[in-house]
C-alpha positions in Angstrom: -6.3 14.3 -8.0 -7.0 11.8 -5.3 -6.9 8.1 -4.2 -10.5 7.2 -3.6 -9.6 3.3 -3.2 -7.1 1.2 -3.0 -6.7 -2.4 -3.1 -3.7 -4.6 -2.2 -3.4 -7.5 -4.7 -0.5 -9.6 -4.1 3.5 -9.2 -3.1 4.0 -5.7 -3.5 1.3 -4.6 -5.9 -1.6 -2.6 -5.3 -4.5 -1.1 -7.2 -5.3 2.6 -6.9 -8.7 4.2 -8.2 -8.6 8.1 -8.7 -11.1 10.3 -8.0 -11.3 10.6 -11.5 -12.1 7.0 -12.1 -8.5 6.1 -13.8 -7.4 3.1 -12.1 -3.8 2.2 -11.7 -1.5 -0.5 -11.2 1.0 -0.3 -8.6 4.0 -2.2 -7.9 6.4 -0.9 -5.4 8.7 -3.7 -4.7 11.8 -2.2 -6.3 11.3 1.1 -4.6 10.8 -0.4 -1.4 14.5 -2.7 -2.2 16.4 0.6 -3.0 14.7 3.4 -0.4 16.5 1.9 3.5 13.4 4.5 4.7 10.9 2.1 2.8 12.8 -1.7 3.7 10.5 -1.7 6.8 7.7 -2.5 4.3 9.5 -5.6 3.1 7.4 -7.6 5.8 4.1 -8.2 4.2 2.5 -7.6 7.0 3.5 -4.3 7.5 3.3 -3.8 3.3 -0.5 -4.8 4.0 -1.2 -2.3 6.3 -1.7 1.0 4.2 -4.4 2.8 4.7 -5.7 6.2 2.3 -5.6 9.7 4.0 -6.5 12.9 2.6 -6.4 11.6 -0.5 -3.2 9.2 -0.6 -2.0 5.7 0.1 0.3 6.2 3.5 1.7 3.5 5.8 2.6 4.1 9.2 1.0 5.9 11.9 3.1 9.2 11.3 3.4 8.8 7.4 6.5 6.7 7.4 6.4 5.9 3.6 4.3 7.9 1.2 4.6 9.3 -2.6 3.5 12.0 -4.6 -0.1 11.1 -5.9 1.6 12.6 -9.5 4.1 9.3 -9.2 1.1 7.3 -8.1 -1.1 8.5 -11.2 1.2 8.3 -13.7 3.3 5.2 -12.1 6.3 6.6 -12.6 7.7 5.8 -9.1 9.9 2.9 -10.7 11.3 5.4 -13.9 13.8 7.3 -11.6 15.7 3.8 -10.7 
């Protein structure tokens, strides 16, 4: 399974389509809160600046914040709070 598009929509959600055509709703504002890795992408600007790469959403130039496509797919990124 892979990210084929995604689309930022507003504060901290965005809208992932799978190569499989499943689209998902995204919102990572409470991960971001509790990860001190993630708090960088507070600032919307930076939040904004994801970008997909073999087949994920990834922000930073090295991969600073990233998540298992299975979390992504399944939006279970929140569950484990």
């Amino acid at each position: 399974m892979k990210v084929i598009n995604a689309t930022y929509l507003n504060d901290y959600k965005v809208e992932l389509l799978f190569d499989d055509k499943k689209n998902q709703l995204i919102d990572l504002l409470s991960v971001l809160q509790s990860n001190p890795v993630c708090k960088k992408y507070l600032d919307l600007i930076e939040f904004k600046k994801l970008k997909i790469e073999d087949g994920n959403i990834v922000w930073g130039k090295n991969w600073d914040m990233i998540f298992t496509i299975e979390s992504l797919y399944y939006n279970t990124l929140n569950k484990n709070s």
